[in-house]
C-alpha positions as CSV (number, residue, x, y, z in Angstrom):
1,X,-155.5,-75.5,-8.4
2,X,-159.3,-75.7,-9.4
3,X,-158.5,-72.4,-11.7
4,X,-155.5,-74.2,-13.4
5,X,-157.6,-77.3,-14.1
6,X,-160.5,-75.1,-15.3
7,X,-158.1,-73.5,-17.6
8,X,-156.5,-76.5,-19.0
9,X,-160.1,-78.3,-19.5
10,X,-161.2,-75.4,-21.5
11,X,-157.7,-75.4,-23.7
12,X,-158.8,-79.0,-24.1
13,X,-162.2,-78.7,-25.4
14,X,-161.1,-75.5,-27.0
15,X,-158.3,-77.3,-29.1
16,X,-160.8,-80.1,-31.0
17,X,-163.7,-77.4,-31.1
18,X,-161.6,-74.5,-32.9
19,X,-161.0,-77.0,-35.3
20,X,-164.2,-77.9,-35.6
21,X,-166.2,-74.5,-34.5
22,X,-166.3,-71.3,-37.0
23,X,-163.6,-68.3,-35.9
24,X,-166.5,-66.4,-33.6
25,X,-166.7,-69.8,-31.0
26,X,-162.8,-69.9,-30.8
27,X,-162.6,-66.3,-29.5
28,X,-165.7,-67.0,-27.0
29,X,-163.1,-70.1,-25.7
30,X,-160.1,-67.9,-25.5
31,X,-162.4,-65.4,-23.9
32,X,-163.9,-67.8,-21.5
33,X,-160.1,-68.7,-20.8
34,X,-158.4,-65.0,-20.0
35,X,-161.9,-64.7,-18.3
36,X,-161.0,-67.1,-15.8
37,X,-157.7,-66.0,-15.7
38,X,-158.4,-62.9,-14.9
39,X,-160.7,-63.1,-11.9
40,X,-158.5,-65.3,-10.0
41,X,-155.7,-63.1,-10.8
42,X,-157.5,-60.1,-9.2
43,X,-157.8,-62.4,-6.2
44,X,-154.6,-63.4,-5.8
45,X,-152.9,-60.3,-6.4
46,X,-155.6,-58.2,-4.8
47,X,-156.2,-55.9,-7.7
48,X,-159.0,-53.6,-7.6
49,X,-161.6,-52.9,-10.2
50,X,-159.0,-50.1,-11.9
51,X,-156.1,-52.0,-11.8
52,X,-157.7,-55.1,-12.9
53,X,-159.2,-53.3,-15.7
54,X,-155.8,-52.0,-16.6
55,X,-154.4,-55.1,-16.5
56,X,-156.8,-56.2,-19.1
57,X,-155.9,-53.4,-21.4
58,X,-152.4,-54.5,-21.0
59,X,-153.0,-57.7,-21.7
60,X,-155.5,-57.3,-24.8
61,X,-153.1,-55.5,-26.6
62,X,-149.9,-57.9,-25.7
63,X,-151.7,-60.9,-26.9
64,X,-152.8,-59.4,-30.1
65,X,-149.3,-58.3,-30.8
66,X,-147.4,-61.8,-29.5
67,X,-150.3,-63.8,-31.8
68,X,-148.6,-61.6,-34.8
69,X,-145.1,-62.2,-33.8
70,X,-146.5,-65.5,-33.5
71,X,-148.1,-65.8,-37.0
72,X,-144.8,-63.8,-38.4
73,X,-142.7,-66.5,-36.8
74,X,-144.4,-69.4,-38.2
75,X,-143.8,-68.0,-41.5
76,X,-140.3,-67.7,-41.2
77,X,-139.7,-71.5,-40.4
78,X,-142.1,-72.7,-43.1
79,X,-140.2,-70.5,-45.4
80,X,-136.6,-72.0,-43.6
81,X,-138.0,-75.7,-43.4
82,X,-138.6,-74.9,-47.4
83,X,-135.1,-73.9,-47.8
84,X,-133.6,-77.1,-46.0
85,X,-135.2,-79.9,-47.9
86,X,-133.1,-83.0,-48.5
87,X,-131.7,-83.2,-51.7
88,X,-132.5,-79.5,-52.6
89,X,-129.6,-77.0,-52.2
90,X,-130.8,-74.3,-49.8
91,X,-129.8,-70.6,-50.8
92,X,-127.5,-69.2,-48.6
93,X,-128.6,-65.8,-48.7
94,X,-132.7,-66.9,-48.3
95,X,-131.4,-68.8,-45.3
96,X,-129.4,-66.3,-43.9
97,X,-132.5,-63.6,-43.9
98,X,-134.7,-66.2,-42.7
99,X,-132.2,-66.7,-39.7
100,X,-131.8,-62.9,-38.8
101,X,-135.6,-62.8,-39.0
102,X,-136.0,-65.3,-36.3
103,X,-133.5,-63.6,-34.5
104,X,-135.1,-60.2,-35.1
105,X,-138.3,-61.7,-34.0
106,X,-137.3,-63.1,-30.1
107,X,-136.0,-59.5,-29.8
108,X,-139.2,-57.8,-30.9
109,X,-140.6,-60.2,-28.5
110,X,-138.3,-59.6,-25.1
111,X,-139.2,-55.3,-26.0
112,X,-142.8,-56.4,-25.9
113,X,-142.3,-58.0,-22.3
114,X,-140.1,-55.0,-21.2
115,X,-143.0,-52.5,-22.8
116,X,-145.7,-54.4,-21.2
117,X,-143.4,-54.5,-17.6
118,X,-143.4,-50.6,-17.9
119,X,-147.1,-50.2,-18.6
120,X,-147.7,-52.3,-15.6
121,X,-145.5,-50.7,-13.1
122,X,-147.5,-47.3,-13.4
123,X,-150.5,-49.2,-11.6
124,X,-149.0,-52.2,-9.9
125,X,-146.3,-52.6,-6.9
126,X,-143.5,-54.8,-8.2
127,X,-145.2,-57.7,-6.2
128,X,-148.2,-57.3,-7.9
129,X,-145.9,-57.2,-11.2
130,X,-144.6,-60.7,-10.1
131,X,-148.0,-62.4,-9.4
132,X,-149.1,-61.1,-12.7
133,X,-145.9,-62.2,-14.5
134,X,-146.1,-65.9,-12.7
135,X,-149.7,-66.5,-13.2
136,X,-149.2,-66.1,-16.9
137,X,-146.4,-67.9,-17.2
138,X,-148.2,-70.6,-15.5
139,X,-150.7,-70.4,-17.8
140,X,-148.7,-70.6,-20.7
141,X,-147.3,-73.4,-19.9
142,X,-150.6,-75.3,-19.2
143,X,-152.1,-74.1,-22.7
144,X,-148.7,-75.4,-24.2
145,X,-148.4,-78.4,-22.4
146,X,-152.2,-79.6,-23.3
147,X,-151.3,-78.5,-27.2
148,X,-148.5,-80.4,-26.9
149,X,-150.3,-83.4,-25.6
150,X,-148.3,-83.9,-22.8
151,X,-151.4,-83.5,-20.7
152,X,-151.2,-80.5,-17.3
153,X,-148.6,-80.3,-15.1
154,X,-147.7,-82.5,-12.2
155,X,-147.1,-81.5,-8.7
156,X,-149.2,-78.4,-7.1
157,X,-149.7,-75.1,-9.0
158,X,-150.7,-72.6,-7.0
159,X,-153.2,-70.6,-9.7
């Protein structure tokens, strides 16, 4: 519970600061954060030093490939939420892309997941798999709920 508070309070500082702080601080915060992350997650899922260190290969190059999904996928709704101004006739065919790209996107997504489920089952038992694959989730949710301003989640968390 302390780690999940921890986390969320640096999301919360780190949200205000990145807009405030040049692009070298934001990466110490989101460093600071997996950081964290990390070290309980090797004591909870009883990783040693290689596996952990695997892990955070794993993990380096999903989150640079999500944040370009990401970035691609903000794109495409900026370019849809163009198309479907009031009072401006959208173009079918624009929309249409726009719609399979989305589409195409959330699939390039679920392959990253199933790629980065195969990388770690070479190193990790399947219940190590799941502790990794829950505390991250978990995490996710905090970072999005404090974006969202809806403040951390109630009731226990285990992280």
């Amino acid at each position: 519970m302390r780690f999940v508070m921890s986390v969320v309070l640096c999301a919360l500082v780190a949200g205000p600061l990145a807009a405030q702080e040049p692009p070298g601080r934001r990466q110490v915060l989101r460093e600071q954060v997996m950081a964290r992350f990390l070290g309980n997650l090797q004591t909870q899922a009883g990783l040693s030093e290689e596996q952990l260190d695997r892990v955070k290969s794993t993990f380096r190059d999903g989150v640079e490939a999500r944040s370009a999904l990401s970035e691609q996928e903000r794109e495409i709704w900026r370019a849809l939420e163009g198309q479907m101004r009031p009072g401006v006739a959208a173009d079918a065919d624009s929309v249409e892309q726009l719609l399979e790209n989305v589409l195409r996107l959330r699939e390039e997504r679920a392959e990253l997941d199933r790629a980065e489920q195969e990388a770690f089952a070479e190193f990790l038992t399947p219940v190590q798999r799941a502790q990794v694959m829950m505390s991250w989730h978990r995490l996710q949710m905090q970072i999005e709920r404090v974006r969202g301003g809806r403040g951390p989640m109630p009731g226990p968390v285990r992280d």
